[in-house]
C-alpha positions, 0 to 999 in steps of 0.5 A, spaced: 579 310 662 583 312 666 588 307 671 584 310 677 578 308 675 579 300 672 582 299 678 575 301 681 571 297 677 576 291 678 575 292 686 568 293 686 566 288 681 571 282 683 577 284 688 574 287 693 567 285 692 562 286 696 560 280 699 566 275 696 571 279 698 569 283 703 563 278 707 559 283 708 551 284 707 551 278 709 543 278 711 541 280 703 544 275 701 542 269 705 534 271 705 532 274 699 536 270 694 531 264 693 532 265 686 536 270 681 529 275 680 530 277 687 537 277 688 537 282 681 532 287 684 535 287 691 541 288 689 539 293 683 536 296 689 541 297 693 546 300 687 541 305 687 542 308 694 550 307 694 551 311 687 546 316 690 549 316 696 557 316 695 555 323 690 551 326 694 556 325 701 562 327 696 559 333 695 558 335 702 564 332 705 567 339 704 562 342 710 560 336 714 563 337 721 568 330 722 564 330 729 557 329 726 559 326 720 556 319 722 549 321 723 549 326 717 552 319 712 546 315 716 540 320 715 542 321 707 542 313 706 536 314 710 533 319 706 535 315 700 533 308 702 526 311 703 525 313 696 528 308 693 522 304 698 516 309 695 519 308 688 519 300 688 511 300 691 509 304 686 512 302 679 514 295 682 509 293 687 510 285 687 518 285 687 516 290 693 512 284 697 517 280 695 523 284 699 519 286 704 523 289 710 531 287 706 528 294 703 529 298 709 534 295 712 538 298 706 540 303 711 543 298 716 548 295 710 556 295 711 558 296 705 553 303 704 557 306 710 563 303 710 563 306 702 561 313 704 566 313 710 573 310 706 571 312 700 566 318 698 568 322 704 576 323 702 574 323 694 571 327 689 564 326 685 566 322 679 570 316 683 565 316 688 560 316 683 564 310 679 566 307 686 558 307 688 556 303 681 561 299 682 559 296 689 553 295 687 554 292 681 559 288 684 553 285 690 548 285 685 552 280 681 553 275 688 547 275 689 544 274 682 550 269 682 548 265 689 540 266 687 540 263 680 545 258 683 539 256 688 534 256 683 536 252 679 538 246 684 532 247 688 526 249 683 529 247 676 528 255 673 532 261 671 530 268 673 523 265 676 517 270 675 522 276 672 516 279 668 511 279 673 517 281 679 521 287 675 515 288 669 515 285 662 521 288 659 525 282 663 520 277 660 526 273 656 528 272 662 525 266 666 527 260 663 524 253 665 529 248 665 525 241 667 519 240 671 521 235 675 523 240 680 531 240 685 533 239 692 529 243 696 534 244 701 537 249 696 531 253 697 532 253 704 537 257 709 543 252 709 542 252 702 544 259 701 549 257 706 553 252 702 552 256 696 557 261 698 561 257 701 562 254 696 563 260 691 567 263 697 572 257 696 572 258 687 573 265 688 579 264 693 581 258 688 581 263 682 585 268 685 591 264 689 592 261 681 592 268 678 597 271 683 601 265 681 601 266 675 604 272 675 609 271 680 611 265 674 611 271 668 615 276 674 620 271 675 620 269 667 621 276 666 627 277 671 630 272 669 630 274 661 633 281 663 638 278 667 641 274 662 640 278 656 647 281 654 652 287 657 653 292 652 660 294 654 662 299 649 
């Protein structure tokens, strides 16, 4: 693998994630992250059309007009949303009740045009399609993340209803941890609020250690090299 390449999954998995880095797609991840089941459709979901979408508008980028490329990138991420709506309905019909309209509004995600725009349109196919996957898999990891959070404070469970939402193959799994139920505020919008604060805060806290760390092993290195022997032969 490639330095291009592990700096893409890196920034789309963690340092430019879509949601904890860059705050977008906020809405998605507010409403539909009642539990790690929704979280993991909508966010698959979406993977789906921003991979599809960062290919297909790098292929095209060489003859799309810059003056109508906007329009252009909204109609394909339209076209695609729209697929990935009629395949939920027909092979997944209850995660589609579940999702409802956040579906369609797909197409009004930031990240998906911000990524067609800043990326997919200035690179080649490959990076798109790595970008892309990453991306997504980096939202569907925050809202799995903020979803399980919820579920577990508000309801006691673990990817609730997993096999009737995403089909049986995903039955392992939902998980009943106790029945005597949480804290409904969890399950409520400002539960969803103070749960990404918080990780918000646990992220930020992570990478202010690590960029200490390494200014600590530069200084360390520099100092070595300084005092190492001159070789004046």
């Amino acid at each position: 693998m490639s330095a291009s390449i592990k700096t893409l999954v890196k920034d789309g998995l963690w340092d430019n994630n879509v949601v904890f880095a860059q705050m977008l797609a906020l809405c998605p991840s507010m409403a539909v992250t009642t539990s790690g089941t929704n979280g993991l459709g909508m966010g698959l979901a979406t993977t789906a059309v921003l991979a599809a979408s960062n290919i297909l508008i790098s292929l095209i980028r060489g003859v799309v007009s810059p003056q109508v490329r906007i329009p252009v990138f909204i109609i394909l991420i339209a076209g695609l949303v729209t697929l990935v709506d009629m395949a939920l309905d027909a092979w997944l019909h209850e995660l589609y009740k579940v999702l409802g309209i956040f579906i369609a509004l797909i197409v009004v995600n930031c990240a998906i045009l911000g990524r067609a725009e800043a990326f997919a349109s200035r690179n080649g196919v490959w990076a798109s399609c790595v970008d892309g996957l990453a991306m997504g898999l980096g939202f569907t990891f925050a809202l799995t993340l903020i979803g399980l959070i919820r579920e577990f404070l508000g309801s006691g469970t673990l990817f609730a209803q997993a096999p009737q939402l995403l089909g049986a193959g995903f039955a392992f799994l939902e998980i009943r941890l106790h029945e005597r139920g949480g804290a409904l505020l969890m399950i409520l919008p400002p539960g969803a609020f103070a749960v990404l604060g918080f990780l918000l805060a646990g992220k930020r806290l992570l990478d202010a250690r690590r960029q200490a760390g390494q200014k600590s092993r530069q200084k360390t290195s520099d100092a070595e090299e300084s005092a190492a022997p001159v070789d004046t032969r």
